[in-house]
C-alpha positions as CSV (number, residue, x, y, z in Angstrom):
1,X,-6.3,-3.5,33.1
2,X,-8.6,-6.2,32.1
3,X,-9.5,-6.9,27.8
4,X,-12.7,-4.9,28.2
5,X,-11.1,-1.8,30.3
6,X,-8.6,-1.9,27.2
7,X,-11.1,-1.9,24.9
8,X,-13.3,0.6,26.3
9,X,-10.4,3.4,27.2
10,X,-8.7,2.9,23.4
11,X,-10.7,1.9,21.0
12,X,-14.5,2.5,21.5
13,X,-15.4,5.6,20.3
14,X,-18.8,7.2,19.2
15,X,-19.7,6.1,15.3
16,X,-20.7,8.9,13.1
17,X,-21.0,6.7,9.7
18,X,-21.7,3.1,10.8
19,X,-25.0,2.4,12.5
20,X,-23.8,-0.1,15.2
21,X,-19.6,0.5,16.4
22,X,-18.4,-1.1,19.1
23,X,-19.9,-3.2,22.0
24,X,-22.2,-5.3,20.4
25,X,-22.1,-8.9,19.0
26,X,-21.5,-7.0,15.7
27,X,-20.9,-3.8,13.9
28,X,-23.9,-2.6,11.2
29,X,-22.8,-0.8,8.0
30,X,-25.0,0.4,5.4
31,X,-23.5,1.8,2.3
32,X,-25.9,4.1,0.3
33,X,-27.7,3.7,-2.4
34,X,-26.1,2.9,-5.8
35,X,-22.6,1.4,-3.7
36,X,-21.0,-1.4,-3.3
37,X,-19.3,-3.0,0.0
38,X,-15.1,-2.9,-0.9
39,X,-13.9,-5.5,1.8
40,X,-10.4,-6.6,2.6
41,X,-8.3,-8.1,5.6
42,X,-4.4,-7.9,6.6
43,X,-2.2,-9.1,8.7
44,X,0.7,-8.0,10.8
45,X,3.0,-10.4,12.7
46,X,5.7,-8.7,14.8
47,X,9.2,-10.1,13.4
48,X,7.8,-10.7,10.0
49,X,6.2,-7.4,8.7
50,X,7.5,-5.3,11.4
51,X,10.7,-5.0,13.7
52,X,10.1,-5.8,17.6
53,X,10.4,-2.7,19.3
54,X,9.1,-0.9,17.0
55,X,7.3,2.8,17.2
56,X,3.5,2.0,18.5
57,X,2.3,5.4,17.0
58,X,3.6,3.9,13.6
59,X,2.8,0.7,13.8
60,X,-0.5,2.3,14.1
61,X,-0.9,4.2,11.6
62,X,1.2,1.7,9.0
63,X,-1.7,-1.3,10.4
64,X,-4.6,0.2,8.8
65,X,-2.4,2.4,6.0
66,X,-1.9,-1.6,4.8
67,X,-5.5,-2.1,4.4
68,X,-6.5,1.4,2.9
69,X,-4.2,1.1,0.2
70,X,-6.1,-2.1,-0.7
71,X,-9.2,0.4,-1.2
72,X,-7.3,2.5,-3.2
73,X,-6.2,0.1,-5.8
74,X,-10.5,-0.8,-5.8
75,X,-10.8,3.1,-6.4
76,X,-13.3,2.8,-3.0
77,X,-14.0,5.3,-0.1
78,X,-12.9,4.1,3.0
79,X,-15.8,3.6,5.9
80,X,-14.9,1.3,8.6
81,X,-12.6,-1.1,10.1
82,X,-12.7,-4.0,12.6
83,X,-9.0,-4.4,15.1
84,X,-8.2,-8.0,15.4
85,X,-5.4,-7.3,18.3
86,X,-3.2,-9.8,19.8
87,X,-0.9,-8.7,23.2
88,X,1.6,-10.3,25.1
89,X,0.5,-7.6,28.0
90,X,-2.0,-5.0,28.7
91,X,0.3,-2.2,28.4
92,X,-1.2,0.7,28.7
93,X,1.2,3.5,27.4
94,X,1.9,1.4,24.4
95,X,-1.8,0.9,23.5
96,X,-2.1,5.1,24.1
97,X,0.4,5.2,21.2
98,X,-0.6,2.4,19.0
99,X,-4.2,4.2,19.3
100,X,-2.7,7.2,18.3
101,X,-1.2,6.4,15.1
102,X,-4.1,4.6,14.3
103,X,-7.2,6.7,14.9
104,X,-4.9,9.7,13.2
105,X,-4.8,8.1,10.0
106,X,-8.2,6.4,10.1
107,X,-9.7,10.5,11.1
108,X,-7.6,11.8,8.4
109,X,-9.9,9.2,6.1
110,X,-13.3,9.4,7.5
111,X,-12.8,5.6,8.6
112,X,-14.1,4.5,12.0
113,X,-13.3,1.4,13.8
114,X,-16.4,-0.2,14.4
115,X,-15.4,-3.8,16.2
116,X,-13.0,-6.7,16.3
117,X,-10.7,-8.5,19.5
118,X,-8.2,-8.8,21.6
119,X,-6.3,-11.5,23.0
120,X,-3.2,-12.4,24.8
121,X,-0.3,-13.8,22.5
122,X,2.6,-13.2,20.5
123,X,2.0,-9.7,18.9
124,X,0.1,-9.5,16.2
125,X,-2.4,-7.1,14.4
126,X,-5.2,-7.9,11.7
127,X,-7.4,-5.4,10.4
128,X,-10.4,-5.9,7.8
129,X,-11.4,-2.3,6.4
130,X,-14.8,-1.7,4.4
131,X,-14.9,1.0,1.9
132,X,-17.7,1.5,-0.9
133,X,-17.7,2.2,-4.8
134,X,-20.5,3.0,-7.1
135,X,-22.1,-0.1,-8.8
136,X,-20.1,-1.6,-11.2
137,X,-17.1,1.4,-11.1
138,X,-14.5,-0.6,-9.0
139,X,-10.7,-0.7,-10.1
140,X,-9.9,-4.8,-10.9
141,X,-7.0,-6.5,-11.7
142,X,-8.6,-7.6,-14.8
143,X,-9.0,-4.9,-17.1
144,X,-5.3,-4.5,-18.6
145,X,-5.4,-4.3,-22.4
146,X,-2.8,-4.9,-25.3
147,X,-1.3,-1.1,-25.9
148,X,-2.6,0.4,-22.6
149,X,0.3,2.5,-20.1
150,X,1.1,1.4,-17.5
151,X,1.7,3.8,-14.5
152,X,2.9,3.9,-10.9
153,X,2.4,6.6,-8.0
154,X,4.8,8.3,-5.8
155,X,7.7,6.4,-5.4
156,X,9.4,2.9,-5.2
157,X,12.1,1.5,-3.5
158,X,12.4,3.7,-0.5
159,X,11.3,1.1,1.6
160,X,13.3,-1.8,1.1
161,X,16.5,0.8,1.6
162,X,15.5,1.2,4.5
163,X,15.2,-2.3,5.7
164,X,18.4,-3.0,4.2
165,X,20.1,-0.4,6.2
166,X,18.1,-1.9,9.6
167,X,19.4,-5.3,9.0
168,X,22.8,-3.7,8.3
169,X,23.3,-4.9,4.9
170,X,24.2,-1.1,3.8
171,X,24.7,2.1,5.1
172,X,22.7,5.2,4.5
173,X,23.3,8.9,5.5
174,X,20.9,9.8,8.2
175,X,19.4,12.2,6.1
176,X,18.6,9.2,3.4
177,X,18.0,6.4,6.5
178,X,15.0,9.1,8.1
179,X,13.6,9.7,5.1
180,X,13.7,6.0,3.9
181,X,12.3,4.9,7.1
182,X,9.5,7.5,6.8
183,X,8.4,5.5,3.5
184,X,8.6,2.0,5.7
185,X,6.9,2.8,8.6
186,X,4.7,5.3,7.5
187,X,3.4,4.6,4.0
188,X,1.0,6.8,2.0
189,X,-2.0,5.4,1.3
190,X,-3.1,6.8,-2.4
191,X,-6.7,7.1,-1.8
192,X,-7.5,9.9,-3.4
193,X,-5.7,8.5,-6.0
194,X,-7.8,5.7,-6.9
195,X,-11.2,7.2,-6.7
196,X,-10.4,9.7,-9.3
197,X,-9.2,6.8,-11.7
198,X,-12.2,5.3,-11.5
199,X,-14.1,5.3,-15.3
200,X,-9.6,6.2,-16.2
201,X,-8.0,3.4,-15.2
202,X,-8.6,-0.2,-16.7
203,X,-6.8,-2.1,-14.4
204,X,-5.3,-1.4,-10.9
205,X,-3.1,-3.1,-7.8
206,X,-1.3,-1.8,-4.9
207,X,2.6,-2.6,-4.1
208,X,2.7,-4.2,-1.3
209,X,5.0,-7.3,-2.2
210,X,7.4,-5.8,-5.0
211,X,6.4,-4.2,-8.5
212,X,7.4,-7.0,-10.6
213,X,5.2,-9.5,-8.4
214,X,2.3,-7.6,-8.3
215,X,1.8,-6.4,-11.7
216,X,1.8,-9.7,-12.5
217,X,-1.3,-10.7,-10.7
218,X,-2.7,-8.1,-13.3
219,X,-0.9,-9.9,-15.9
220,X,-2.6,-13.2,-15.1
221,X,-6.0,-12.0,-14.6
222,X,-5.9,-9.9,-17.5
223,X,-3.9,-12.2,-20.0
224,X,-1.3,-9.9,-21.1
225,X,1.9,-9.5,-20.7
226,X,4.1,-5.9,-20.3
227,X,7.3,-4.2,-21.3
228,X,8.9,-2.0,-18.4
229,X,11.4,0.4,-19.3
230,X,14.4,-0.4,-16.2
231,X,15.6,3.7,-16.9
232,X,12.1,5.0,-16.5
233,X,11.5,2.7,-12.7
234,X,15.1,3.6,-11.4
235,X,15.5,7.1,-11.6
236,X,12.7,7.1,-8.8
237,X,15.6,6.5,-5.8
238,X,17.9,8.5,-8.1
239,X,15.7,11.7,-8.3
240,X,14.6,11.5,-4.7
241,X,13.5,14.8,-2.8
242,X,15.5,14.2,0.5
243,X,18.6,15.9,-0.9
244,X,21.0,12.9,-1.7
245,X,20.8,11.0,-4.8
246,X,20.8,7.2,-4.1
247,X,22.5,6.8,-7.6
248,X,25.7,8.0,-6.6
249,X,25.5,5.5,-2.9
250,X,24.5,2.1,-4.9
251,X,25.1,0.5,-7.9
252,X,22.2,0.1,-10.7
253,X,21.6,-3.6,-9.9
254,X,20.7,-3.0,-6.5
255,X,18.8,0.2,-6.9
256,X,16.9,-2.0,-9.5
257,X,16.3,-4.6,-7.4
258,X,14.8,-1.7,-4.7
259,X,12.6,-0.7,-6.6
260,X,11.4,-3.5,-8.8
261,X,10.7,-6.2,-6.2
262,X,11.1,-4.3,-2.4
263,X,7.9,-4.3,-1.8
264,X,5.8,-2.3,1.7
265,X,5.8,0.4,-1.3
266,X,1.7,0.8,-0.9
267,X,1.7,3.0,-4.0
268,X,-0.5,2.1,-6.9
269,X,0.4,0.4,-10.2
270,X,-2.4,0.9,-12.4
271,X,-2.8,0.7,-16.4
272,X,-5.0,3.2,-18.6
273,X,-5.3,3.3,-22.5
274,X,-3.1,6.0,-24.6
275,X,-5.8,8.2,-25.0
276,X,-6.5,8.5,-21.3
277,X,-3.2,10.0,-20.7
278,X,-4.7,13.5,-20.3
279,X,-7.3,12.3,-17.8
280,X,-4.5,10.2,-16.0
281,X,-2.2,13.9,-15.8
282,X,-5.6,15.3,-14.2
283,X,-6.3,12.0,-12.1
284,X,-2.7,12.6,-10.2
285,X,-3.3,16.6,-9.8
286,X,-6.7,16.6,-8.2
287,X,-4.9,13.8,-5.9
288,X,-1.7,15.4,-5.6
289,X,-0.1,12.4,-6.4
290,X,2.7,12.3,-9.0
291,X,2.7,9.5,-10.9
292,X,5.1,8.0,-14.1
293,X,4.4,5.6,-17.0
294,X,7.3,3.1,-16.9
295,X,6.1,0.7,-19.7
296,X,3.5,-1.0,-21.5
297,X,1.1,-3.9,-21.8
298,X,1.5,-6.0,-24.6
299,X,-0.6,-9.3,-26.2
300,X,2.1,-11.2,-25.6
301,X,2.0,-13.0,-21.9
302,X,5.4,-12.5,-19.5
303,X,6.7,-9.4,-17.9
304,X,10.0,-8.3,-19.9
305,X,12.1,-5.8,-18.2
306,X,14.4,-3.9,-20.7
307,X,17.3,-1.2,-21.0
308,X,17.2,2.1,-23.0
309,X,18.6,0.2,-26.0
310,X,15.4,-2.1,-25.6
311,X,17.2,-4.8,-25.0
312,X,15.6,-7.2,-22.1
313,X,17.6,-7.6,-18.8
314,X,17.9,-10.6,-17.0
315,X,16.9,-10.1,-13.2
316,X,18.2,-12.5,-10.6
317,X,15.7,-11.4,-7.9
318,X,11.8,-12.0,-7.2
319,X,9.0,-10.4,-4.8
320,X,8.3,-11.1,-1.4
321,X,6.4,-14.0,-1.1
322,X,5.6,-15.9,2.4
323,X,5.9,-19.6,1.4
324,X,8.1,-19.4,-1.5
């Protein structure tokens, strides 16, 4: 199977939204009237995001889930997407399944794949999805104010259990490892989510590298600083809904660490003012998302982390981060 029979029998379909897909020199998208263009790019590299071996179907569907949580966080519709696509070998039955994960999420969003590339070499998948937001309603990392909440969706921490149990580092029930795994492989993009906090939210980000790091690119491009209550950010793997409470498996310190710097979370962190709170409640039900203020921005630059007594913790542990 040469590049182009590979191309042609996985990943050219008919376009319904774009006005140029696949097969030319390039894809044409025109957002309508009154929208803006949301862009953004990621990369997967096999051995460094993902385990070798690895479910195609879910590797799929978790390549572009990356990206569309990136549109989330901008409050943006999703639209498109371009496959950057790096094989060591044409194989056909894997590329069935990789197609399948991925075109199931990307239908479930109205988001077409509309170009891109394939090569030979180590395996590796980028994917650059365009989305579109009314002019001048985009979430940013920018708009965090002194004495605004700040929130999370779903869940944190499943994720890095489950790596930790893959690398064999701890041990989970299967119950708990399936469950955990789900969260890893398959993450939730909160879509949905996002455009209704648009004109609610002042400030969003998605988890992708840990809580602590990524609220604080919201810290520095807003210039404030935030109080997180630990209790509040915790009891998320201890009130799980798979039937077994985490709490009574791990001590607090690495539950904490879980959840507060795991990262491959893809939920959404996002701040809103006090007197939002109502609209935020209504935000999560029309998006059948929960979501749970765990602390709030202050004037004061840093990121403090405290106990019930509001005493502030030390952490010895940071967020993913590539080069550091």
């Amino acid at each position: 199977m040469g590049e182009f029979d590979l191309i042609a029998r996985h990943f050219k379909r008919p376009v319904r939204r774009a006005a140029l897909g696949v097969g030319d020199d390039c894809a044409l998208l025109a957002p309508r009237p009154g929208m803006q263009l949301a862009v953004s790019s990621d990369m997967l590299v096999e051995g460094r995001h993902f385990f070798a071996g690895v479910d195609p179907d879910a590797l799929g569907h978790k390549a572009l889930a990356v990206n569309l949580s990136d549109l989330a966080a901008c409050g943006a519709e999703p639209l498109a997407f371009t496959l950057a696509l790096a094989l060591p070998s044409a194989d056909d039955a894997w590329l069935a399944a990789f197609a399948r994960g991925l075109y199931g999420l990307a239908d479930a969003h109205g988001c077409e794949l509309v170009g891109g590339d394939t090569t030979r070499g180590p395996l590796n998948i980028c994917i650059t999805v365009f989305g579109e937001v009314p002019t001048g309603q985009a979430l940013l990392r920018s708009g965090a104010q002194a004495g605004d909440d700040l929130y999370v969706s779903g869940t944190l921490g499943d994720a890095r259990l489950a790596l930790e149990a893959l690398q064999g580092r701890v041990a989970l029930p299967p119950a708990l490892l399936a469950a955990a795994r789900q969260r890893l492989e398959r993450p939730t993009p909160r879509v949905a989510l996002g455009q209704r906090l648009r004109g609610v939210a002042s400030s969003a980000i998605d988890l992708s590298d840990g809580l602590l790091g990524d609220v604080g690119h919201v810290l520095r491009a807003s210039g404030a600083g935030v109080r997180i209550q630990a209790k509040d950010a915790s009891e998320w793997i201890a009130e799980n809904a798979y039937g077994i409470s985490a709490s009574s498996l791990f001590d607090q310190d690495f539950l904490l660490q879980c959840v507060l710097s795991g990262g491959d979370d893809y939920e959404l962190a996002f701040t809103a003012p006090a007197a939002a709170r109502a609209k935020v409640a209504e935000a999560a039900l029309q998006a059948n998302t929960a979501v749970r203020c765990i602390g709030q921005i202050e004037s004061a630059p840093g990121l403090r982390v405290v106990d019930a007594t509001g005493r502030e913790l030390t952490l010895p542990f940071l967020s993913f981060d590539h080069f550091a």
